[in-house]
Every structure is written in structure tokens, then in C-alpha cells.
N, C-alpha and C positions, 0 to 999 in steps of 0.2 A: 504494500500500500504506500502509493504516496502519499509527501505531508508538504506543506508550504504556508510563509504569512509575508503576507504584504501590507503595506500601508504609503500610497502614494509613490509606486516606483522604491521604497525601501524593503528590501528582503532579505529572506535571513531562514534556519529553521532552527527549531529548539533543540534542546540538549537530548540527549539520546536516556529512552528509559529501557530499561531490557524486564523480560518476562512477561506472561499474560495470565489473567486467571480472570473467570468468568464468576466468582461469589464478590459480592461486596466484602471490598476491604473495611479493615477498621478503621476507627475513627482517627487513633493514632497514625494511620499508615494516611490518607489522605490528608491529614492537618501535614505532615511531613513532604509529601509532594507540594503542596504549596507553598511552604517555606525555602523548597529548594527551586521552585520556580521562578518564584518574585525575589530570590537572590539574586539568580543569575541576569533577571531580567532587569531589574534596581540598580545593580551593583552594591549595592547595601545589604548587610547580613538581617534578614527573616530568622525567627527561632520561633519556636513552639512552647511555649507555657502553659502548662497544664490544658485545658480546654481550646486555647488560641493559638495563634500564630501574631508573633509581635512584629512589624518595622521597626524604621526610626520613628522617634517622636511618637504619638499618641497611635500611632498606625496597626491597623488590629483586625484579620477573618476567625472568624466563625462559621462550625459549621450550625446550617438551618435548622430546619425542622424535618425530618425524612419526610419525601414525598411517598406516602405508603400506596399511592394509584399510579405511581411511576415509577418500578424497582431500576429502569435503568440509569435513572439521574440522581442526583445529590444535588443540595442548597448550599450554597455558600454564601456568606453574609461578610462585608468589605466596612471595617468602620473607619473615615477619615480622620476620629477621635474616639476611640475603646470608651472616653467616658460620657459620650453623647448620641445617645440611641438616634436621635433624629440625624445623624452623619451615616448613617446606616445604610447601605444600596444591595439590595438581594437580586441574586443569580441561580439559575439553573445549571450546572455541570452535567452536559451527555457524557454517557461511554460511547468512545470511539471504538469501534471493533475495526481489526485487520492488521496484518503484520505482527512482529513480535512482540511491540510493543503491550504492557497493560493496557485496556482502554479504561480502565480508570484516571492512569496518571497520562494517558493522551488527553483525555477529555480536562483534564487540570492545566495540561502545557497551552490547550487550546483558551479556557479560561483566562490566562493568566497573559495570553496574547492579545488578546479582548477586549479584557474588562478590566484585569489587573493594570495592563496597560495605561484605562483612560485614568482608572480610579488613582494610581499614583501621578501622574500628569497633573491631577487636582491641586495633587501637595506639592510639585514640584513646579508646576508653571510656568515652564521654559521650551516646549515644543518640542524635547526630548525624546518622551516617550507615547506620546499620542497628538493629534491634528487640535488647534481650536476651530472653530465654527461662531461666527456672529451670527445674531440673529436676523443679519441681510443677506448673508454667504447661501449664491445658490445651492449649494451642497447641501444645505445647514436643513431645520425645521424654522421655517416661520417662527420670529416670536419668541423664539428659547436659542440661550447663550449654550453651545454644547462642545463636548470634547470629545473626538470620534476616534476611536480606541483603532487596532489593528485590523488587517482582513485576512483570515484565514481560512485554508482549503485542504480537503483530505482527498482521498480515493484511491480508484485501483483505473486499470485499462490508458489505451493512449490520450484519452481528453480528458483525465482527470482534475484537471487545472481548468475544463472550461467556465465551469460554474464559479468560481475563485476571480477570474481571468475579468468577467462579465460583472461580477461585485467592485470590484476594482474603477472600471471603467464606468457605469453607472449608479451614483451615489442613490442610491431609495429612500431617504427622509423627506427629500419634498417630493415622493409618490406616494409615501406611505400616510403625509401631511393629514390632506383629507379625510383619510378613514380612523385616525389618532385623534382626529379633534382638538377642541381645548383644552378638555378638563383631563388631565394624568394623576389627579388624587392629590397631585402635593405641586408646590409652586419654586421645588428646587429639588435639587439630587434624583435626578427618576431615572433608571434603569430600561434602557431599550435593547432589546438584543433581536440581533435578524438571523435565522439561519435557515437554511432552505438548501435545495437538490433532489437526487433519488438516485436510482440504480436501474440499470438494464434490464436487457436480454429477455427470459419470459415474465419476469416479474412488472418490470417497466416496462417494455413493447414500445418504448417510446412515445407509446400517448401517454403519458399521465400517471398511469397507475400505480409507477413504482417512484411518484416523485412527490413530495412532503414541503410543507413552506410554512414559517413559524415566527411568530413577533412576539416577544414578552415585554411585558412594562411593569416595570417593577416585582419584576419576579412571578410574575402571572401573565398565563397568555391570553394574549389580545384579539379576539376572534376576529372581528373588520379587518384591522391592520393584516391579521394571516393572511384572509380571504385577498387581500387587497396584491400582497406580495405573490399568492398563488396567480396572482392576473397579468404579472410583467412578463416581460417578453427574454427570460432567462433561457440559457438553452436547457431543453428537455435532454434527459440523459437516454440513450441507444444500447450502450454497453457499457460494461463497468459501472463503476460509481464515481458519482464528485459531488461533495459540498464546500456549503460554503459558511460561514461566520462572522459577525464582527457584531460590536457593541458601541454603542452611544450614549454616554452620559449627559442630559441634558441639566446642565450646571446648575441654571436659574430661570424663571420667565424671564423676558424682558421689561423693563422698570422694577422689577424686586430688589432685595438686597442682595447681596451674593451670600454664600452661608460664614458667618460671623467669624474669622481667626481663624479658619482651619488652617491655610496653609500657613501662618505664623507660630500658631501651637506646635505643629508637626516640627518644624525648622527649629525650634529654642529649643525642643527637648531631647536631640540626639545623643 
């Protein structure tokens, strides 16, 4: 299987994990994959603390609540400040199945290329580690300040990369605009995540069948917006498999505050 992330012409592929097992790991072993991912990806050392994963400064995941109608995902919870529940941005982590790799700790490298990405960019704010977006930037959503985390692609066969390829090249938040609406529950930090593809051969037939399109906003999916991303004009997969990924942190409305001292707290207390 192949693996790939891009963000604007930057690329790169993550660290290599070896082994696979198909039972949920434990709680320890996936808090562990995370700290070894947003190490690598930070440059700053991640540890594990009893139930967390700590950064620099107030920086702090958790895992969710298990999703018990979804055994193949995990929750992950990203707080900008461990002691301010409203900094909190919830995620879903799939398992990635294919190659040697665990797809547990695939599905974490994939996270951590995402979402890890936008969410440290918050604290760091220097275009580093993810894109800004105004809320004029055709890219962007109308209306909402955002930080547009990485784009990443998996698969198998020679087009694995189309659906990756095609994310890359067509930004979806002002397609997905209209069916997201106004109202996202909260008027800063909200979690968007796109992921979509399928797989061939008899299962896909290349109509349709074997291809899946997915929006969550704030850690819950977003039915319109799915429907809406099922409706682009992505390539339908023939053979093999390809998806794709990527996460948008929409910072703040526009005219709001921004969220009070996060990135200042994080920076004093390394």
C-alpha cells in the first residue's frame, strides 16, 4: 500500500511503523503512537502522562470516549490548554488497513498529519506546520479565520494518488460552504475533517459502490456537508484503492475574539 501527504506542493511521508494486528490496541499503546508522532512532526518532545500525552507548554490529547457503533475508529481529543476544556477540538482516528504497517498507528500518523498539524500551527503561528486561511481566501470558508492542516492519501494499484492528487488541486470548503451553513455549535475552534475515496474492481465497478465521502465537524458527522462532498467531481476509483484526508481548523468566526492567550500560554511554559 501506498502512503503520501501533501500540503501545497510540500511533501514528505511519515516515519515508518512496522507490525499489524487487527484487535484494538490499548490505551497505552495508542497514547504512545501519538507522542511519537507529534514528536517527530513538532520537533519538540511529546511524553505520555498517565492518561495524556503532554507538548510544550499547556499542550495536551486525550483519548475520547470509544465510539462503541464504530469499533474501527478511536477519539482523540487535542487540548491547546490541558486546563481549559473549551480549547478542546475532537477527532475521529480510522484504521488504515494495508501493508505492514498497524492501521492503528497508520491511522494516528494520518491524524497527526491533519489535524495534529493544524492544531499545533494554533500554538505556533508561523506557517510552519499548516496553511492560514482568511476569511476572504478563496480556499478558505466564508466568514471563518481557519488553519488548513495537511492532505493526505493512502492506497494500493497505479492511481493511488488520484484521489490525494485531486484534494490537493481542489480546495472543498467553499463547496462544502453551503451545505455547512452558519451555525457549527461554537463560534471558534471547530473541527472539520474531509475524507473520502473507495476501492475497485467488483466491489467499486467504478460506479459508486465501493466509494465513501465523509465530513465531520467537530467530531461528529455532518450529513449535508457528506452528501455535498459525495456530489464533486473526485475521481471515482476503477481498481485499487485511494483516499484521501485532510482537516481544517476553523480558528474563529469573523468579528469574534480569537481564543484568549492560547498561543502565549503555550510559549511561556516550555
Amino acid at each position: 500500500m501506498a502512503w503520501g501527504s501533501w500540503w501545497r506542493g510540500r511533501s514528505g511521508t511519515g516515519p515508518d511503523a512496522s507490525g499489524k494486528s487487527t484487535e484494538r490496541p490499548s490505551e497505552q499503546a495508542v497514547l504512545g503512537a501519538v507522542a511519537d508522532e507529534l514528536s517527530a512532526l513538532h520537533g519538540e518532545r511529546w511524553r505520555v502522562e498517565g492518561e495524556e500525552v503532554r507538548g510544550p507548554g499547556e499542550l495536551a490529547v486525550r483519548l475520547g470516549a470509544a465510539p462503541d457503533d464504530d469499533p474501527d475508529r478511536l477519539e482523540l481529543v487535542f487540548l491547546a490548554d490541558r486546563d481549559r476544556p473549551e480549547t478542546a477540538v475532537r477527532d475521529r482516528v480510522p484504521r488504515i488497513d494495508g501493508g505492514d504497517q498497524d492501521p492503528v498507528r497508520r491511522g494516528v500518523e494520518a491524524w497527526a498529519s491533519t489535524t495534529g498539524a493544524a492544531l499545533i500551527e494554533l500554538v505556533a503561528h508561523n506557517g510552519r506546520f499548516a496553511g492560514h486561511l482568511d476569511p476572504a481566501d478563496p480556499d478558505g470558508l466564508p466568514g471563518w479565520h481557519a488553519i488548513h492542516g495537511g492532505v493526505v492519501g493512502w492506497g494500493t494499484g497505479r492511481h493511488f494518488h488520484d484521489v490525494q492528487d485531486w484534494l490537493v488541486r481542489n480546495p472543498v470548503l467553499p463547496a462544502l460552504a453551503p451545505a455547512l451553513g452558519g451555525d457549527l455549535g461554537r463560534d471558534q475552534l471547530v473541527g472539520v475533517q474531509v475524507h473520502f475515496g473507495g476501492s475497485g474492481g467488483s466491489g467499486g465497478g467504478g460506479g459508486g459502490a465501493g466509494q465513501s465521502a465523509e465530513v465531520w465537524v467537530h467530531g461528529e458527522p455532518h450529513a449535508a456537508a457528506s452528501a455535498a462532498l459525495a456530489g464533486l467531481d473526485w475521481p471515482r476509483v476503477t481498481e485499487g484503492d485511494a483516499y484521501a484526508r485532510t482537516f481544517v481548523l476553523l480558528v474563529r468566526r469573523a468579528g469574534t475574539r480569537p481564543p484568549a492567550d492560547v498561543r502565549l500560554r503555550a510559549a511561556e511554559r516550555r
